[in-house]
FIDOTOR-939282 format. One record per residue (C-alpha): residue number from 0; chain; x, y negated, z negated. Coordinates in nm, 4 decimals, padded with zeros to 6 digits. Layout:
<rs>
<r><fifi>NUM</fifi><pafi>A</pafi><px>X</px><py>Y</py><pz>Z</pz></r>
...
</rs>
This chain:
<rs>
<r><fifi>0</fifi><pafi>A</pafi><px>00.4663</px><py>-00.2279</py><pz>00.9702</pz></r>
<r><fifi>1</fifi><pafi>A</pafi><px>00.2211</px><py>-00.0403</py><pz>00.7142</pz></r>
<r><fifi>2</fifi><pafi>A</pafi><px>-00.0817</px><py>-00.2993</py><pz>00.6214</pz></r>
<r><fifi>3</fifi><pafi>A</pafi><px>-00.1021</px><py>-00.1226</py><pz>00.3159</pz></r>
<r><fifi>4</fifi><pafi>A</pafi><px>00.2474</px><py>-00.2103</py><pz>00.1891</pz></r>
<r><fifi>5</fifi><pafi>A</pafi><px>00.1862</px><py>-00.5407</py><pz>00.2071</pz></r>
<r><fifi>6</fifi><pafi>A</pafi><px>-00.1591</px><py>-00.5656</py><pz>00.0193</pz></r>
<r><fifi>7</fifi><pafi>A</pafi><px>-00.0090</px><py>-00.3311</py><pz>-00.2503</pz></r>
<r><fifi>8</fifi><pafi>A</pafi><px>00.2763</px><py>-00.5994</py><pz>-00.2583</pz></r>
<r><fifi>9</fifi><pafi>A</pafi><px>00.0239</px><py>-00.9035</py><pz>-00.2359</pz></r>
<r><fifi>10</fifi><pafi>A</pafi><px>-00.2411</px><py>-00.7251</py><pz>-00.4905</pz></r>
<r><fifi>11</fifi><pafi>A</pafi><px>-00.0374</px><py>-00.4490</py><pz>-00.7125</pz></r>
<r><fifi>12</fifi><pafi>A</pafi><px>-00.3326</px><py>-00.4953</py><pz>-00.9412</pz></r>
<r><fifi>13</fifi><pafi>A</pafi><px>-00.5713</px><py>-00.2812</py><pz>-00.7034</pz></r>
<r><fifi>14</fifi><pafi>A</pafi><px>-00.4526</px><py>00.0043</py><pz>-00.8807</pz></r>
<r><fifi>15</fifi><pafi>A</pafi><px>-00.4546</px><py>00.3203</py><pz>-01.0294</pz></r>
<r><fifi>16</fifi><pafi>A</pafi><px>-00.6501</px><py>00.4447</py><pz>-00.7870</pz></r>
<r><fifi>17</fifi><pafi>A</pafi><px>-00.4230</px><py>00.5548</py><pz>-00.4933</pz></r>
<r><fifi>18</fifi><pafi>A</pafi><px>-00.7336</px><py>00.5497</py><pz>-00.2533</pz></r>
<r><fifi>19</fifi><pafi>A</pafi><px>-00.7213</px><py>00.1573</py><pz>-00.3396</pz></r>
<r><fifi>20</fifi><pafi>A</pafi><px>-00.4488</px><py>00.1336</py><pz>-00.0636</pz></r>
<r><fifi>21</fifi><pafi>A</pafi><px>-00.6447</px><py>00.3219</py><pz>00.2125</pz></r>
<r><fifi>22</fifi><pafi>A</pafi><px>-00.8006</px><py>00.2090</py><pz>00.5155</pz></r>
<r><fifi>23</fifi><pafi>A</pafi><px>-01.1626</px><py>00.1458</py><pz>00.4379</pz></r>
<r><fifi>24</fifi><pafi>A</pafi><px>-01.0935</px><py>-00.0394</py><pz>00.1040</pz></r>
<r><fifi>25</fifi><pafi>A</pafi><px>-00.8443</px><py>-00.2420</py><pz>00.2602</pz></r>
<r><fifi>26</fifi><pafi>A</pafi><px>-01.0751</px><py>-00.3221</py><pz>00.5212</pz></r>
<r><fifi>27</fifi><pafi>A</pafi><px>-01.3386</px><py>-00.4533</py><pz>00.2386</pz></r>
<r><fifi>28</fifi><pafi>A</pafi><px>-01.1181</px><py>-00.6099</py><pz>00.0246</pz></r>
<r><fifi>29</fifi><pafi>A</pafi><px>-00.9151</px><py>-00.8092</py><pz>00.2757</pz></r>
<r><fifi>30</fifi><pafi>A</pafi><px>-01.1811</px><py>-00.8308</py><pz>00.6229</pz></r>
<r><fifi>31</fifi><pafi>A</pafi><px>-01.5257</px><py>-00.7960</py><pz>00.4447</pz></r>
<r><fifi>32</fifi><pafi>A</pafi><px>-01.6178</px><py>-00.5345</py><pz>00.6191</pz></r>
<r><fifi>33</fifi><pafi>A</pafi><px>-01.6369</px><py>-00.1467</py><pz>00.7290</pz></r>
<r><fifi>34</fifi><pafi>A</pafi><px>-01.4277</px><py>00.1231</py><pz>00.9382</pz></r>
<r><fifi>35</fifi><pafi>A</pafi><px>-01.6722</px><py>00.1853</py><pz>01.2861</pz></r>
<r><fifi>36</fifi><pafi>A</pafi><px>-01.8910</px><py>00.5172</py><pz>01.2765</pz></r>
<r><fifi>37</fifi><pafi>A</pafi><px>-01.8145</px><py>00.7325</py><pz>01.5870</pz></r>
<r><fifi>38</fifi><pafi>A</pafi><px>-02.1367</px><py>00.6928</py><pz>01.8734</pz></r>
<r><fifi>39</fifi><pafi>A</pafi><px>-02.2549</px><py>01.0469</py><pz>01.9400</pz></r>
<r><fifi>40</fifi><pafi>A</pafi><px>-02.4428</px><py>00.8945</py><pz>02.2272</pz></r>
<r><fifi>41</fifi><pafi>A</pafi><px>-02.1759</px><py>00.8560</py><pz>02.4465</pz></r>
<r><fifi>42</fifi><pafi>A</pafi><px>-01.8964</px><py>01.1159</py><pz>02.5406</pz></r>
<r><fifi>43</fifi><pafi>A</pafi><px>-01.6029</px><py>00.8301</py><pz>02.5136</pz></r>
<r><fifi>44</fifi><pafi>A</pafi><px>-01.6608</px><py>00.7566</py><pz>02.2098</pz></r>
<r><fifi>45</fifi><pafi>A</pafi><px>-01.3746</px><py>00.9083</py><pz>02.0287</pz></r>
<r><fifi>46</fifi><pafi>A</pafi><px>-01.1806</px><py>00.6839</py><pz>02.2352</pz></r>
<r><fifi>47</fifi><pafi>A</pafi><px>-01.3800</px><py>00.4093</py><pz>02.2247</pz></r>
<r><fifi>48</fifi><pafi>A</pafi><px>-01.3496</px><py>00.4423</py><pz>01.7872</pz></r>
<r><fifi>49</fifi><pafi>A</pafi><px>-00.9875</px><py>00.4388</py><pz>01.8337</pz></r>
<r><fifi>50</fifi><pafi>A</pafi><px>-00.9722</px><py>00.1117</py><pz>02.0027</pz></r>
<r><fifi>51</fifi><pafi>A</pafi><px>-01.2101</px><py>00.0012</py><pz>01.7844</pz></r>
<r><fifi>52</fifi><pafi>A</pafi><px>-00.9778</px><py>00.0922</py><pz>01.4559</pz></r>
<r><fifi>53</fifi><pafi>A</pafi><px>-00.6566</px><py>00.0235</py><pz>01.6336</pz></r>
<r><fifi>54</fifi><pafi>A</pafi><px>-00.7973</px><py>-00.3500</py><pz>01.6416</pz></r>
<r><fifi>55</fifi><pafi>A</pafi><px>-00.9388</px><py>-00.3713</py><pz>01.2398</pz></r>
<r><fifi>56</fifi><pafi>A</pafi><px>-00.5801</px><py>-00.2105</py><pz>01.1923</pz></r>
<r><fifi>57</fifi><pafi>A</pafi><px>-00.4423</px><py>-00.4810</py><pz>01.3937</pz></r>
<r><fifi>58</fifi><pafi>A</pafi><px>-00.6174</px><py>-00.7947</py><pz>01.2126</pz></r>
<r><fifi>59</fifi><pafi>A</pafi><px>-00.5685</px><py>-00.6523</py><pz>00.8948</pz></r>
<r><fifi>60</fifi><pafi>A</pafi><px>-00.1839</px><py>-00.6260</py><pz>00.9127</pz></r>
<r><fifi>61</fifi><pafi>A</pafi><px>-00.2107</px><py>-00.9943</py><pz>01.0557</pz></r>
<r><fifi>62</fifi><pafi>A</pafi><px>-00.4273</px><py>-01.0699</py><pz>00.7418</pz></r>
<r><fifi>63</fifi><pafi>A</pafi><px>-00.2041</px><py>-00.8892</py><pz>00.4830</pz></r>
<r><fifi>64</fifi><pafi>A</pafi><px>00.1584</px><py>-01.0390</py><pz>00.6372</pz></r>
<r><fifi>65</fifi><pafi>A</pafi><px>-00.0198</px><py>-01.3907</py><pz>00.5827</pz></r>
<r><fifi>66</fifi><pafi>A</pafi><px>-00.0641</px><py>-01.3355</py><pz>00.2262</pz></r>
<r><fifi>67</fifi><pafi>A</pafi><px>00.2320</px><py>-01.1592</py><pz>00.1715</pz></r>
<r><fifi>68</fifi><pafi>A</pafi><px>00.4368</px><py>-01.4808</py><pz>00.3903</pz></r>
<r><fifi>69</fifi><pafi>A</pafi><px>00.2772</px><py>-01.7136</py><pz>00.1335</pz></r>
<r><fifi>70</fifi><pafi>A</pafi><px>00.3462</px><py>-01.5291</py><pz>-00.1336</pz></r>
<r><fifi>71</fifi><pafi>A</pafi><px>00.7359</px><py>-01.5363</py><pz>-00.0349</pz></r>
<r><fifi>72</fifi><pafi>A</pafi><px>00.7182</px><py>-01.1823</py><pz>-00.0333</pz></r>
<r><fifi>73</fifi><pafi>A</pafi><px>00.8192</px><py>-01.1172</py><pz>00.3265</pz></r>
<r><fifi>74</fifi><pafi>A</pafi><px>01.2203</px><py>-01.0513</py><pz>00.2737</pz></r>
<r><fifi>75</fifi><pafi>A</pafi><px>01.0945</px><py>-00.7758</py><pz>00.0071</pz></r>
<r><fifi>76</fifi><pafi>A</pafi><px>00.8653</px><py>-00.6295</py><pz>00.2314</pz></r>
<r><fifi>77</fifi><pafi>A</pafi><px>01.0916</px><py>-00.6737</py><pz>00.5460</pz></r>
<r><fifi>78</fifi><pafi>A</pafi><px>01.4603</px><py>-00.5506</py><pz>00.3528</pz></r>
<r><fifi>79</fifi><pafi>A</pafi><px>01.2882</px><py>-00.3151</py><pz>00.0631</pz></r>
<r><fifi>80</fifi><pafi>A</pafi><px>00.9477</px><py>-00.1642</py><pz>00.0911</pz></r>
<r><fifi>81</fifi><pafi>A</pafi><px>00.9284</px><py>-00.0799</py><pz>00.4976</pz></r>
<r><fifi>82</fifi><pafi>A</pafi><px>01.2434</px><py>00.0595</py><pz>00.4859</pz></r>
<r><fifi>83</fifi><pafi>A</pafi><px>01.1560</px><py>00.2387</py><pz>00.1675</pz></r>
<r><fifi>84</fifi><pafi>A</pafi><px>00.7884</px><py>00.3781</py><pz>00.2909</pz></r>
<r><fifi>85</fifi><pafi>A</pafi><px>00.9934</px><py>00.4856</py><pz>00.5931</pz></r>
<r><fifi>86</fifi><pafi>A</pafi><px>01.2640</px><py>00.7093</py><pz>00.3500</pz></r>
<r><fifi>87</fifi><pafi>A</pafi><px>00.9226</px><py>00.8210</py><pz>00.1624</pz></r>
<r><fifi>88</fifi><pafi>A</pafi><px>00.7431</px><py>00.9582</py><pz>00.4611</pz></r>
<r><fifi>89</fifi><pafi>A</pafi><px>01.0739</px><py>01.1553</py><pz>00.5748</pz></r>
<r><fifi>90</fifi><pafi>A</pafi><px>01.0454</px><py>01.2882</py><pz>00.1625</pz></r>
<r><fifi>91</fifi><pafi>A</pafi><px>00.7360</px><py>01.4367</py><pz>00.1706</pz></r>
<r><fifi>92</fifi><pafi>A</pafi><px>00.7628</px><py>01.5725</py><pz>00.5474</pz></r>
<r><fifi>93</fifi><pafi>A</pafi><px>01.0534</px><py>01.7563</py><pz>00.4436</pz></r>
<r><fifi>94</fifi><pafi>A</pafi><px>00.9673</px><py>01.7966</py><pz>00.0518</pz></r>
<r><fifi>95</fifi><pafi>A</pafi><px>01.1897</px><py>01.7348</py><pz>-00.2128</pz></r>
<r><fifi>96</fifi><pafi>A</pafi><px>01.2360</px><py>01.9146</py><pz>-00.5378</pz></r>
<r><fifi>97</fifi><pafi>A</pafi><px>01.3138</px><py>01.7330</py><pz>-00.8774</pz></r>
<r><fifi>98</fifi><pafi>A</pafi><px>01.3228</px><py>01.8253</py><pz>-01.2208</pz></r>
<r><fifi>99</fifi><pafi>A</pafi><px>01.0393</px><py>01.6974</py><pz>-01.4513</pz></r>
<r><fifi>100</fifi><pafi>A</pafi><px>01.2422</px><py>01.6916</py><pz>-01.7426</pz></r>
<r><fifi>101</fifi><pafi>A</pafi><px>01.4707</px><py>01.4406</py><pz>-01.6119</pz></r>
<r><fifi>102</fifi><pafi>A</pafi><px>01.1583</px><py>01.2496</py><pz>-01.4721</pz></r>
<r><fifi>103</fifi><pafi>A</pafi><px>01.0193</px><py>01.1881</py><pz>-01.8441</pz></r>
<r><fifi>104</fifi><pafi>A</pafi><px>01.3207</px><py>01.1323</py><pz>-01.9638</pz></r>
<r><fifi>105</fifi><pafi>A</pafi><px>01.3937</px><py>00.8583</py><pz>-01.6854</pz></r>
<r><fifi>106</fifi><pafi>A</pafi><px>01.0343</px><py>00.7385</py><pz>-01.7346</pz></r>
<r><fifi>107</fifi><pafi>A</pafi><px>01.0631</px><py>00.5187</py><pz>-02.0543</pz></r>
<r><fifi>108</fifi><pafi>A</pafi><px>01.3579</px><py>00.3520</py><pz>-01.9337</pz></r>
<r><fifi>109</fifi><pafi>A</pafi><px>01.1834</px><py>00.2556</py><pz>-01.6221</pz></r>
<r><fifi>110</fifi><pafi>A</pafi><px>00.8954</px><py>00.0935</py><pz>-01.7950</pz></r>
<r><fifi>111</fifi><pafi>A</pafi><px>01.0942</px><py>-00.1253</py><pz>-01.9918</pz></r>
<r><fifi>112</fifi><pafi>A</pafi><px>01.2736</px><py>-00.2825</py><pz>-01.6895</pz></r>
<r><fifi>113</fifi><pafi>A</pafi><px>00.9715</px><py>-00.2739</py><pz>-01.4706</pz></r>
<r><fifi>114</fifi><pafi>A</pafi><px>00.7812</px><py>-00.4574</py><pz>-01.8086</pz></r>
<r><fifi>115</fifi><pafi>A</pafi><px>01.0937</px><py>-00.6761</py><pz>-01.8088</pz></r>
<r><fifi>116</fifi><pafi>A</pafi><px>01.0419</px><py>-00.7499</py><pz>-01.4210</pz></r>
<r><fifi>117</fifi><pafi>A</pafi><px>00.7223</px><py>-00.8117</py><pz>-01.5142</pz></r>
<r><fifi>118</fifi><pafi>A</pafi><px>00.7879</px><py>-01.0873</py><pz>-01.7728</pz></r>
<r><fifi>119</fifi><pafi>A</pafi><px>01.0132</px><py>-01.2817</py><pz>-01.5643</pz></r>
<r><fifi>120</fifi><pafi>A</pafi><px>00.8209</px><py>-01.2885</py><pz>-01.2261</pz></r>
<r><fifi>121</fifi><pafi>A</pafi><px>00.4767</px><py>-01.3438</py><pz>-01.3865</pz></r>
<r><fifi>122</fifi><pafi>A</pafi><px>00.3468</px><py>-01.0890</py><pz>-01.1128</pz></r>
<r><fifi>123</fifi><pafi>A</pafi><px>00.0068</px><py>-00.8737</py><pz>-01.2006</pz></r>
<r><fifi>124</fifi><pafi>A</pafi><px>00.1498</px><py>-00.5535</py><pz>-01.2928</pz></r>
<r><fifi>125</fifi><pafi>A</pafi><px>-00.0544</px><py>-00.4631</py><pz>-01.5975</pz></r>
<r><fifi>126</fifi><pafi>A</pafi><px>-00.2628</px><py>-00.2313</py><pz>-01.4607</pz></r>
<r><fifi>127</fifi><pafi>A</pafi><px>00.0353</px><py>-00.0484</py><pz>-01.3019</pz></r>
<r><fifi>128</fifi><pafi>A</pafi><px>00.1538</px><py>-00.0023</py><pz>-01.6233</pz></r>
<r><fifi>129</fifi><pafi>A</pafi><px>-00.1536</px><py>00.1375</py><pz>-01.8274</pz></r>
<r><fifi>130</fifi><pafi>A</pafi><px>-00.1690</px><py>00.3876</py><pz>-01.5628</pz></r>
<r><fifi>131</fifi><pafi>A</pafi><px>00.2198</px><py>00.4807</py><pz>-01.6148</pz></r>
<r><fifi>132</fifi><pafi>A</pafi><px>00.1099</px><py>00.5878</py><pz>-01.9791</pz></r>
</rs>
């Protein structure tokens, strides 16, 4: 499970910026505080930052799934967006070609449902949208 799925399904608003939905902003936003700094000092240290990350990594997913449980988000990020960053990752491993023309032709119609979407959930998606424009 990808931490960062759920906040950008608990807080869609932290965008445009797709460094937003990295690591050390997540760990900010959500844990108030930083990513450890490797120790120089000590030749196990690279390991030593690992378990030290693995465990932010840890607490923030814990964090994240919490907001995303109370938001009654979980089935959509259990049934649609894991399965979906999953298909993504195997995308742009492999690449994938696609015609621009079709993609701004495709693109008004997809504001207007995602605007419709929008309306009906009440869900903070303005920002999304400016930066769609």
């Amino acid at each position: 499970m990808d931490p960062s799925v759920a906040a950008w399904l608990v807080s869609p608003d932290m965008l445009p910026e797709a460094a937003s939905f990295t690591f050390e902003p997540l760990l900010s936003k959500y844990l108030k505080t930083s990513a450890p700094k490797p120790d120089t000092f000590f030749s196990h240290s690279k390991s030593t930052l690992v378990l030290k990350e693995m465990k932010l990594i840890l607490s923030l997913h814990a964090h994240v799934v919490e907001l995303v449980k109370k938001d009654g988000l979980m089935a959509a990020y259990v049934e649609q967006e894991m399965p979906l960053a999953a298909l993504l990752s195997i995308m742009e491993l492999d690449g994938i070609a696609f015609d621009l023309s079709v993609i701004a032709e495709t693109k008004p119609r997809l504001l207007v449902r995602i605007l419709r979407w929008h309306e009906s959930s009440g869900s903070s998606l303005q920002r999304l949208l400016e930066s769609c424009k």
